[in-house]
C-alpha positions as CSV (number, residue, x, y, z in Angstrom):
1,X,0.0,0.0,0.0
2,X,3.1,2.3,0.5
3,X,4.3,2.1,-2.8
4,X,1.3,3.7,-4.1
5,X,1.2,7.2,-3.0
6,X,5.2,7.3,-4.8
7,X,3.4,5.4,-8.1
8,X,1.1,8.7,-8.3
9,X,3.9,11.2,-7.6
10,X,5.9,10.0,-10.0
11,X,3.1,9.6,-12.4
12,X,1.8,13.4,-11.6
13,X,5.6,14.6,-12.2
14,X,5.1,12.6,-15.5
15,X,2.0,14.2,-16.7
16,X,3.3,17.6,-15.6
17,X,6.0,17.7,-17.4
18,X,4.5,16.3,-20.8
19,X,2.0,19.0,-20.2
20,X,5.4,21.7,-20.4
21,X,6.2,20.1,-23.2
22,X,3.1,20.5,-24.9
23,X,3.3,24.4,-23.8
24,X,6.1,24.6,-25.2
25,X,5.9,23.0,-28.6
26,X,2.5,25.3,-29.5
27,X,4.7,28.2,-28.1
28,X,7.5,27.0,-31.2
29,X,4.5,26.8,-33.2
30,X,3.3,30.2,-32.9
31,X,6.9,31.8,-33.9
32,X,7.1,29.7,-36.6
33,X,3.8,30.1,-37.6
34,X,4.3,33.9,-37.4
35,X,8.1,33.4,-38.9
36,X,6.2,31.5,-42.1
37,X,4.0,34.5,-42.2
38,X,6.6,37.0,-42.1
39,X,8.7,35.1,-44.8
40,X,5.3,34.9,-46.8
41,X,4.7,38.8,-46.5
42,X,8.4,39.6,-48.1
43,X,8.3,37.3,-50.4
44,X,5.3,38.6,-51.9
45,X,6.8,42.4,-51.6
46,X,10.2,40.9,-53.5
47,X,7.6,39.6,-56.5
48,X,6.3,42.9,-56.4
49,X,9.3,45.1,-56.3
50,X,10.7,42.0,-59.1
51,X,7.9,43.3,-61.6
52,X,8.6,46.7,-61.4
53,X,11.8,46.6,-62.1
54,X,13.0,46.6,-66.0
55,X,14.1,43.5,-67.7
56,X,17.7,45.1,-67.8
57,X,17.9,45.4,-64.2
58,X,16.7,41.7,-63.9
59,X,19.5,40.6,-65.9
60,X,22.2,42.4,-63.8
61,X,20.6,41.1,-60.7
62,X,20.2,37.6,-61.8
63,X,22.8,34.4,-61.1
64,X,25.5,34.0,-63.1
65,X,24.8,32.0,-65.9
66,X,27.0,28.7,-66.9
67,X,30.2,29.4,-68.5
68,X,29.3,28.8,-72.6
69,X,31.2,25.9,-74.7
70,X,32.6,25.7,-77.8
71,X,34.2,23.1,-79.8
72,X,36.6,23.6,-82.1
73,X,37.9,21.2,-85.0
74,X,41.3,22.2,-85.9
75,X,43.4,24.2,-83.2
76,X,47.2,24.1,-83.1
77,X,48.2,24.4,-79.1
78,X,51.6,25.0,-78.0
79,X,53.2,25.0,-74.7
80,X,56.7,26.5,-73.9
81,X,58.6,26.4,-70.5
82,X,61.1,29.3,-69.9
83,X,63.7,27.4,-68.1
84,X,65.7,29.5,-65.9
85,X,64.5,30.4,-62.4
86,X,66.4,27.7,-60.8
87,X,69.5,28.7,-62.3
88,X,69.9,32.1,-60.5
89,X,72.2,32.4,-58.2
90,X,73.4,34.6,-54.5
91,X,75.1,37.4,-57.2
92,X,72.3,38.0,-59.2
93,X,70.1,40.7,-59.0
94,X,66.7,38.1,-59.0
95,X,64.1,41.4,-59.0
96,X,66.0,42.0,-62.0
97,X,65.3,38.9,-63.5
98,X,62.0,38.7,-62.8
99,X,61.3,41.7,-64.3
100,X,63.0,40.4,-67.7
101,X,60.9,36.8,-67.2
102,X,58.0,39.3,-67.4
103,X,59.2,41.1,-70.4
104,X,60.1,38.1,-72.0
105,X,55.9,37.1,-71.6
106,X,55.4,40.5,-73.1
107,X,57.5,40.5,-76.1
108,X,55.8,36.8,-76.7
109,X,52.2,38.4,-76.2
110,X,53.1,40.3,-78.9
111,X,54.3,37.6,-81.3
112,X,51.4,35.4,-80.9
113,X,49.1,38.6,-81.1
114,X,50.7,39.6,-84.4
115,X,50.3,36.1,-85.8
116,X,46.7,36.2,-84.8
117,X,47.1,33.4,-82.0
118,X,45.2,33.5,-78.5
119,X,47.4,33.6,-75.6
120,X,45.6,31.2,-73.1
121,X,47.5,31.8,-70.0
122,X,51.3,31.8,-68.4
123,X,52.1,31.0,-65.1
124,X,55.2,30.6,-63.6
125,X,57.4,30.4,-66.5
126,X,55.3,28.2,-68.4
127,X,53.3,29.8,-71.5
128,X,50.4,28.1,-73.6
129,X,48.7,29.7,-76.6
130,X,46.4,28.3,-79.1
131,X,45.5,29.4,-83.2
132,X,42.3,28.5,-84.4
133,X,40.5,30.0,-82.0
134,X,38.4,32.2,-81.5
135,X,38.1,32.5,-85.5
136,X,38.4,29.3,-87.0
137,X,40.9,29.3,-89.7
138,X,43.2,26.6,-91.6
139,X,46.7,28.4,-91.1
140,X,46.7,28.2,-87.3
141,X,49.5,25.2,-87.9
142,X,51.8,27.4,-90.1
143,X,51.4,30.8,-88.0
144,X,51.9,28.4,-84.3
145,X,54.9,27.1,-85.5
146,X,56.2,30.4,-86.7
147,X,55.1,32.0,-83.1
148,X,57.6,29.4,-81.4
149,X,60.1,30.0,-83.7
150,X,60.2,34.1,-83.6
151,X,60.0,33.0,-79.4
152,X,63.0,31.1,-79.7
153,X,65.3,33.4,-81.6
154,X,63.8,36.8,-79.6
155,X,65.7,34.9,-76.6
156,X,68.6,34.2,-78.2
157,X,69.1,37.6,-79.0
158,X,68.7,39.0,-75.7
159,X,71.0,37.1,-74.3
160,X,73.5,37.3,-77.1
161,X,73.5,40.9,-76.5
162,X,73.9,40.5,-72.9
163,X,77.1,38.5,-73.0
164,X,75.4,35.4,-70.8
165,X,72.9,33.0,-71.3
166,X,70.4,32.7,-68.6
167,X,66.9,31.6,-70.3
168,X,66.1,28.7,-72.2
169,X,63.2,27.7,-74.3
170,X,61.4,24.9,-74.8
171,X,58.2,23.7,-76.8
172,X,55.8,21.6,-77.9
173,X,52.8,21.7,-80.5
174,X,50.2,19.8,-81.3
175,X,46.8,20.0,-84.0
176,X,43.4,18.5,-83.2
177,X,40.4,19.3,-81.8
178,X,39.6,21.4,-78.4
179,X,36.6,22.4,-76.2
180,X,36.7,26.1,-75.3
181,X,35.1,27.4,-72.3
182,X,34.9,31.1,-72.7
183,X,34.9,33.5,-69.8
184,X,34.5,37.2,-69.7
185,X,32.4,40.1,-70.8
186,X,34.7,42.8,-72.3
187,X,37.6,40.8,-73.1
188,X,36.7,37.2,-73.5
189,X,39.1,34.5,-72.2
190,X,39.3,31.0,-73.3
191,X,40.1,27.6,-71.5
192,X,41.0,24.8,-73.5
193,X,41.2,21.1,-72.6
194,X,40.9,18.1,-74.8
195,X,43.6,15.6,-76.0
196,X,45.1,17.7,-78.0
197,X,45.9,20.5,-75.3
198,X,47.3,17.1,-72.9
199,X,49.4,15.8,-76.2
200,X,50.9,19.4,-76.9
201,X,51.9,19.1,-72.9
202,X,53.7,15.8,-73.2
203,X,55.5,17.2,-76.5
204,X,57.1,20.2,-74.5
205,X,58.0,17.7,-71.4
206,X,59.4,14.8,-74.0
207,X,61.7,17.8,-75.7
208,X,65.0,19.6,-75.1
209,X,65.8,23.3,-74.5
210,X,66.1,24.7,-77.6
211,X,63.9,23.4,-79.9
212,X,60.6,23.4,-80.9
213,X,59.1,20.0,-81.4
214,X,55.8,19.4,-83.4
215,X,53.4,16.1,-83.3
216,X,52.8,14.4,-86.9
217,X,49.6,15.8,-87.3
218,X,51.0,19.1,-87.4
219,X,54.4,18.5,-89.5
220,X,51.7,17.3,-92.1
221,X,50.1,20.9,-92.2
222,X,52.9,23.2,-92.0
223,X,55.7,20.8,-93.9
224,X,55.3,22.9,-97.1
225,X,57.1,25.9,-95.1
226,X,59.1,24.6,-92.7
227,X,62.7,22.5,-92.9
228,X,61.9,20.0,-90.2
229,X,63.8,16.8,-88.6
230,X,62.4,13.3,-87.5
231,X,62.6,13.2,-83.6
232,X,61.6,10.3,-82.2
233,X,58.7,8.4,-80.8
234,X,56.4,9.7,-78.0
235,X,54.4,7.1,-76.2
236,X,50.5,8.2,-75.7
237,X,48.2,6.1,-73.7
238,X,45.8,3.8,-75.4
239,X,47.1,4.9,-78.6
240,X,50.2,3.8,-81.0
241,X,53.2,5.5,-80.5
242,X,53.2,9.7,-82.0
243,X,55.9,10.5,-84.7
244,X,57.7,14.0,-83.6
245,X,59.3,16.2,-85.7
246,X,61.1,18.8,-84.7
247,X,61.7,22.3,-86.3
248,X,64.9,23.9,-88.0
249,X,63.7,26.8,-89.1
250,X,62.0,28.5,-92.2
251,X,62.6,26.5,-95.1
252,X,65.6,29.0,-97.5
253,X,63.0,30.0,-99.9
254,X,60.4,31.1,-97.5
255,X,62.9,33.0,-95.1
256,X,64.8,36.5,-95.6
257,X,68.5,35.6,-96.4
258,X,70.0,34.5,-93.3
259,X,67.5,34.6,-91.0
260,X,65.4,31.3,-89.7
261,X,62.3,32.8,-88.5
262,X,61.9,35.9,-90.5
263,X,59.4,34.7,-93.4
264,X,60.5,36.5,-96.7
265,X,57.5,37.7,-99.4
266,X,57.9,34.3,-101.3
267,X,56.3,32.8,-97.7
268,X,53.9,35.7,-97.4
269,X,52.1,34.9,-100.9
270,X,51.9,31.4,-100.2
271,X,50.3,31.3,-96.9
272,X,47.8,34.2,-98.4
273,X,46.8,31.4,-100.7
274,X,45.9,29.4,-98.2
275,X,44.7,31.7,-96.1
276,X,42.5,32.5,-99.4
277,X,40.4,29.4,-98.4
278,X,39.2,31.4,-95.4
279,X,38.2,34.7,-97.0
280,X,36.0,32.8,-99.6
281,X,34.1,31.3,-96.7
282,X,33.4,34.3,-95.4
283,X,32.7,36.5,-98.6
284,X,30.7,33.6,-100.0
285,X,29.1,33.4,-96.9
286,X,28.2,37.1,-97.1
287,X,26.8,36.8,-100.4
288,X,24.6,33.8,-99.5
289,X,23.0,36.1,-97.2
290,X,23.0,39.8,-98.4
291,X,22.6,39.3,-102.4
292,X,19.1,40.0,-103.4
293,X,17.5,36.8,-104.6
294,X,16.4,38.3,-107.8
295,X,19.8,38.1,-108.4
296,X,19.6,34.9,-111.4
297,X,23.0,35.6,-112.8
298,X,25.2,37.6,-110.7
299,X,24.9,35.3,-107.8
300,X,27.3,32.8,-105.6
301,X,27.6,30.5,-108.0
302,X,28.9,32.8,-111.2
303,X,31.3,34.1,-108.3
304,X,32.7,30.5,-107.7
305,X,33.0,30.2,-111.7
306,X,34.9,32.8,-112.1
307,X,37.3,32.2,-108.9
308,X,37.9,28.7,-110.6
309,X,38.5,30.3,-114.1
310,X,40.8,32.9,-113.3
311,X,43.2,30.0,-111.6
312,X,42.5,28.3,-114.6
313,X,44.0,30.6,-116.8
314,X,46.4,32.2,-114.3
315,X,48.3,28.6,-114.3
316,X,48.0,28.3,-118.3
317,X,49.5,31.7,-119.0
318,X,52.1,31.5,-117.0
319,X,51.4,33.4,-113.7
320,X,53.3,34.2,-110.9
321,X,51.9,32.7,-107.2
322,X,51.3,36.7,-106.5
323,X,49.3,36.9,-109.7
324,X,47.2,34.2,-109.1
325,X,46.2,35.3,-105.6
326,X,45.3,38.4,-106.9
327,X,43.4,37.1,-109.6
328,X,41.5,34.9,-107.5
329,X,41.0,37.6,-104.5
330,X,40.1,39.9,-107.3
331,X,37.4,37.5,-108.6
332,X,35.9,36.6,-105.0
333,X,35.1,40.1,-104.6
334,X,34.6,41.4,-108.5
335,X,30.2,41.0,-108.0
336,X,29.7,41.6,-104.3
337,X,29.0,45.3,-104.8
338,X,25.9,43.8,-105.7
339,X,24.8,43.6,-101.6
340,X,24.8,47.3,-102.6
341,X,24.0,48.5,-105.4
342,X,23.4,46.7,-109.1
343,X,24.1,49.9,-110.9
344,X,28.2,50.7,-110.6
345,X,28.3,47.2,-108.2
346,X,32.0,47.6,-109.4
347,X,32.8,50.7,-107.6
348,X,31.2,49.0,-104.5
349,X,33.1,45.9,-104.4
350,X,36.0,47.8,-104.6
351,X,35.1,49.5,-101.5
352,X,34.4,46.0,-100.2
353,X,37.0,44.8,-100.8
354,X,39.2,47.6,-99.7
355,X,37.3,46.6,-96.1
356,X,37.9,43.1,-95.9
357,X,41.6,42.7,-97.5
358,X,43.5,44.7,-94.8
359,X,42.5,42.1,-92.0
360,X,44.5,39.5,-94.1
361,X,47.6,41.2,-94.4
362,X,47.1,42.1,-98.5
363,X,49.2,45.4,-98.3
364,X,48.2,48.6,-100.1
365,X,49.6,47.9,-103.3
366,X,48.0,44.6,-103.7
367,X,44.9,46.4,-103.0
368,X,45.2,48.8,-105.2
369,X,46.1,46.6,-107.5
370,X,43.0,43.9,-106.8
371,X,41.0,46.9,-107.7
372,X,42.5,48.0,-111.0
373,X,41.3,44.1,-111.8
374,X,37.9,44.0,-110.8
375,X,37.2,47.8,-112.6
376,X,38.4,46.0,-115.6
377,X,35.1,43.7,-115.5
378,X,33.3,46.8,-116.5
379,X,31.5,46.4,-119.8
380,X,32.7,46.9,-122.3
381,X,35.8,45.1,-121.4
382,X,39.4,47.0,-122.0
383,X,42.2,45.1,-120.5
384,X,45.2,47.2,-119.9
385,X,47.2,44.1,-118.9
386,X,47.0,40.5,-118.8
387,X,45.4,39.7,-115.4
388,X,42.6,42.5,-116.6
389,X,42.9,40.2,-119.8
390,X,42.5,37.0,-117.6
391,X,39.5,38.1,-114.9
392,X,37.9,39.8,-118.9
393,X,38.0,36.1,-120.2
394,X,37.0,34.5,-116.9
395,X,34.0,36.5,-116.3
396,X,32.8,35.9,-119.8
397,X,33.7,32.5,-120.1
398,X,29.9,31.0,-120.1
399,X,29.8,32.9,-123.9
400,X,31.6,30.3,-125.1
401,X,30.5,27.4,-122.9
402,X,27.6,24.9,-124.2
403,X,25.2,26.0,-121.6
404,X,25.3,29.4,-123.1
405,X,21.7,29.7,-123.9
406,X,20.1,28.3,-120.4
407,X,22.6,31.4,-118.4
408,X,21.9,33.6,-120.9
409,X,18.2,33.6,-120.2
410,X,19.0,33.7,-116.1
411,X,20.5,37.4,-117.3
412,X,17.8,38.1,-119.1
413,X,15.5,36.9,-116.7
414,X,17.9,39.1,-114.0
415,X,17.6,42.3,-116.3
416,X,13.9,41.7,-117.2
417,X,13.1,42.2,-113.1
418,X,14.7,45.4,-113.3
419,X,12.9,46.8,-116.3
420,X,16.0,46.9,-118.2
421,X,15.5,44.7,-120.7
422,X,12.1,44.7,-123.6
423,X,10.7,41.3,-125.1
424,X,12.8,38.0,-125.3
425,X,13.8,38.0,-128.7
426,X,14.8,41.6,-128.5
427,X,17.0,40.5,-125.6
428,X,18.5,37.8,-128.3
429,X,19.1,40.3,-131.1
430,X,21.3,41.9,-128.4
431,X,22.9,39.0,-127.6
432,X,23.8,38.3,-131.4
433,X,25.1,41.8,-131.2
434,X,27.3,41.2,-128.6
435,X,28.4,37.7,-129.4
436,X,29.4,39.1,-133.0
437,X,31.5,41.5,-131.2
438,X,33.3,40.1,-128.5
439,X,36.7,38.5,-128.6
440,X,38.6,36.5,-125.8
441,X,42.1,38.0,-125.1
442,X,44.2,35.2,-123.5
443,X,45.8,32.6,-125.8
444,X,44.1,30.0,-123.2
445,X,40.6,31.5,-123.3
446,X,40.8,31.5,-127.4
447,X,41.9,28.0,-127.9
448,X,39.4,27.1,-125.1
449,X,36.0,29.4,-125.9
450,X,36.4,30.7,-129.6
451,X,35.4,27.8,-131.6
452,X,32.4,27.3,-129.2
453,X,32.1,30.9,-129.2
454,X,30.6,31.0,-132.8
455,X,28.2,27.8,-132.8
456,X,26.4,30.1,-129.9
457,X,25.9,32.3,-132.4
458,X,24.4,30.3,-135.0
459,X,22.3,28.9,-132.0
460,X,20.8,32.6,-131.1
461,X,20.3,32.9,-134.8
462,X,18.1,30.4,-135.1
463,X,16.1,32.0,-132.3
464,X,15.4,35.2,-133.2
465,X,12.4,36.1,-135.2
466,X,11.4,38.7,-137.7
467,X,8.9,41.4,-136.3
């Protein structure tokens, strides 16, 4: 009986404090309750303030959006390591140095920039650039391995000046693809990774101070220019073993006389005509979409024509490399005064062309010259010269071609839009007119067109009818 009177303390101590408990927990309740509705109070004023505020302001305010990607095809990445840090010793003045590793970093910003190559990043005394990006292009091989070349030889003259060799250079490059990840709003910055960037790593670890080695891929694409050396075998993972090459210099008729990386005018014209791959893309490309679509005969496809003609006869008269890359420049650009005007389009491309040329290193004579050629195009044609002779011939070739009649009427069809034509068989009549009149001025263009020159006019003959 005693043990019950401590059963129902214990019990009432029990109850009391699941009761306090209880208190307490609706107590925790409430604030959150009145937390919840607090939160639910600014959050509607935040959606309110959030629509009155312009979509501008929305953007600044709003998270940072993911980093965007690119993928490139054909990049040429190179990494160099200044070697020379380590080497300093107690009497050397090491702020000095430092200050020249930092020059030396700026004197190679400037190569690569002049070469049209995007520095990627240095640290330490390791550099890494890559061509290709963020325009695509097919000469980032040739202008890479030039880069490491004018690298090399800016630090050999340094030190040759200074009496004492310090710095050494080494380097490795590599062609293939890359994904970009570009950062930045005014001035964008890339970061490459891929195969290719780890393959143009293990090249500048596998080589020796002093020269630039290149992977296989790469010797292929810049072999025209360059006099280069089997190196050995580099051992890739999961792959078969990666010929190296490694670079001597400018090949001797690409470089001025005595000089290794200095390319000469010989080098210049050559890499313009492959460079002349990637203006076509991009003037073709411009054409595509500015040309009006009325246009039936001056259009991309008489451009390409003519492009192909003009090396056609360039080659079978005898034509320097110059002169055929600025016949062919000449001819990509000879219509595309059209995006402007159809009257005088001749005048206009000129001014187009004077635009575009100067961002691919044509120099003011060539321009100059370019236009003189595409002026001559002007009907009637007067050739002062042979190319005018040649682009003449070219951009009248289809008169002597056996699908004369069928272009013929795309011109007529072209002219006829723009009221400046009358009836069909008056547009013939003019045609005979012309035809009768015209002659071919190149040997090549004569024994190619002439014969077939004059059964088109029997053809538009037989067309025309008495009125």
């Amino acid at each position: 009986m005693g043990m019950v009177p401590e059963q129902d303390e214990a019990l009432i101590r029990r109850v009391a404090k699941l009761a306090k408990q209880n208190q307490e927990l609706l107590e925790e309740k409430d604030k959150l309750q009145k937390l919840v509705d607090k939160l639910t109070d600014e959050n509607e004023r935040l959606k309110q303030m959030l629509s009155e505020i312009s979509e501008a302001e929305r953007a600044r305010i709003r998270p940072a959006e993911e980093k965007p990607v690119m993928n490139f095809k054909m990049v040429t990445v190179m990494f160099a390591d200044v070697h020379g840090l380590n080497r300093i010793t107690e009497d050397m003045d090491r702020q000095k140095l430092m200050d020249e590793l930092d020059d030396i970093f700026y004197h190679f910003d400037l190569i690569v920039k002049n070469l049209n190559i995007e520095k990627i990043h240095s640290i330490g005394d390791s550099y890494m650039c890559a061509g290709g990006i963020p325009v695509k292009n097919i000469t980032n091989p040739v202008q890479v391995v030039l880069a490491a070349l004018q690298m090399h030889q800016y630090l050999y003259d340094i030190q040759k000046n200074r009496g004492e060799q310090v710095w050494e250079l080494r380097t490795g490059i590599h062609t293939g693809s890359v994904v970009a990840t570009v950062s930045g709003q005014k001035k964008k910055c890339y970061d490459i990774k891929g195969a290719t960037v780890n393959t143009a790593s293990r090249l500048e670890s596998f080589g020796v101070y002093g020269k630039v080695l290149i992977s296989e891929m790469t010797y292929e694409l810049v072999k025209e220019f360059f006099d280069c050396e089997y190196y050995g075998k580099l051992p890739v993972k999961y792959m078969d073993d990666l010929d190296v090459f490694w670079v001597k210099g400018l090949k001797p008729e690409f470089a001025v006389h005595g000089e290794t990386s200095v390319p000469n005018e010989n080098f210049n014209t050559k890499f313009k005509l492959i460079q002349f791959t990637d203006l076509q893309e991009i003037i073709l490309d411009k054409l595509e979409r500015e040309l009006p679509k009325t246009l039936y005969y001056h259009n991309v496809k008489h451009t390409v024509d003519v492009v192909t003609e003009v090396e056609l006869i360039g080659w079978a008269e005898d034509c320097t490399d110059e002169e055929i890359l600025l016949l062919k420049t000449a001819a990509l650009f000879h219509d595309a005064g059209h995006v402007i005007s159809y009257k005088d389009h001749e005048e206009r491309s000129c001014e187009i062309a004077r635009e575009y040329l100067p961002k691919y290193g044509y120099s003011q004579e060539q321009i100059d010259r370019i236009c003189e050629i595409i002026m001559a195009t002007k009907l009637p044609p007067q050739p002062r010269n042979l190319l005018e002779a040649i682009i003449c011939d070219s951009d009248l070739d289809y008169l002597g071609r056996i699908d004369f009649i069928p272009v013929s009427n795309t011109l007529y069809r072209e002219l006829s839009e723009r009221n400046m034509i009358g009836t069909l068989n008056e547009w013939n009549k003019l045609q005979l007119k012309f035809l009768s009149g015209h002659q071919y001025f190149t040997q090549t263009a004569q024994n190619l067109r002439e014969v077939n020159k004059q059964t088109q006019i029997e053809r538009i003959k037989a067309l025309i009818t008495e009125d």
